[in-house]
N, C-alpha and C positions, 0 to 999 in steps of 0.2 A: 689456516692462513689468517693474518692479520687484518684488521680494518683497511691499516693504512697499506698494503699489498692491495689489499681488494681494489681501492682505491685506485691506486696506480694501474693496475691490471684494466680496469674499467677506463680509464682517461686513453689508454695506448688503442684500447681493440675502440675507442668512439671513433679513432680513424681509420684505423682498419676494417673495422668488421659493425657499424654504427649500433647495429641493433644491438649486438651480444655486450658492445659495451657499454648502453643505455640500460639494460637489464643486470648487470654486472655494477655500473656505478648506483642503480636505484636498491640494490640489496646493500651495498657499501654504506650508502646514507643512513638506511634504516637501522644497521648494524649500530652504525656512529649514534644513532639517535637510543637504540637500547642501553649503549655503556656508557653516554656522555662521554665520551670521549672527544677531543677537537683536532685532533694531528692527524690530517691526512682529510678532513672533512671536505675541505676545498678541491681538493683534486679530486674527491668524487663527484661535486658540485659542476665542474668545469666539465668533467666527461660527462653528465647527463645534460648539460646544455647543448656541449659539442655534439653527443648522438642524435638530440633531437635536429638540432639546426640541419646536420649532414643528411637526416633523413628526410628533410623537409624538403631541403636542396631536391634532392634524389626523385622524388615525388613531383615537384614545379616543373623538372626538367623530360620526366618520364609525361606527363599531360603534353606538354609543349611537344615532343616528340610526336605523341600520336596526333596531336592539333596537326602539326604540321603534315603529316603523311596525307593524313582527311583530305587537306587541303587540295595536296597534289594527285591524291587518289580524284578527287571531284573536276579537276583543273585536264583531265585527259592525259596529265604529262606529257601537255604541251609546252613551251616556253613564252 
C-alpha cells in the first residue's frame, strides 16, 4: 500500500473509527517522513488531528456523562 493510500485510509477511518485512524495516519506520516515524500502528507496530517480532536470530543463528553448521572444519582432523582 501507498503512502498516500495509507493516507487516505487514515483520514476516512479518523471519522469512523478515530483511534484506528490516528494510528493508521501516525504510521502514514512516519512513512512520508522515511521516503520524503510530500503527496499525500496533508491528508495524513488532517486524519491525525481529526482522530485526536474526535477522541478528545469522545472523552469531554464521556466525563460530562458520568458528572451528570453523579449528580442525579446524589440528587434522589428527585426533580
Amino acid at each position: 500500500m501507498t503512502n498516500k493510500n495509507l493516507a487516505i485510509l487514515g483520514l476516512v477511518l479518523s471519522f469512523l473509527v478515530p483511534l484506528a485512524g490516528l494510528i493508521i495516519s501516525a504510521v502514514a506520516l512516519n512513512k512520508f517522513k522515511e521516503s520524503g515524500e510530500t503527496d499525500g502528507k496533508g491528508l495524513a496530517t488532517a486524519g491525525l488531528i481529526i482522530g485526536i480532536v474526535i477522541m478528545a470530543l469522545g472523552l469531554v463528553g464521556t466525563i460530562c456523562s458520568f458528572a451528570c448521572a453523579g449528580c442525579l444519582a446524589a440528587a434522589g432523582g428527585s426533580y
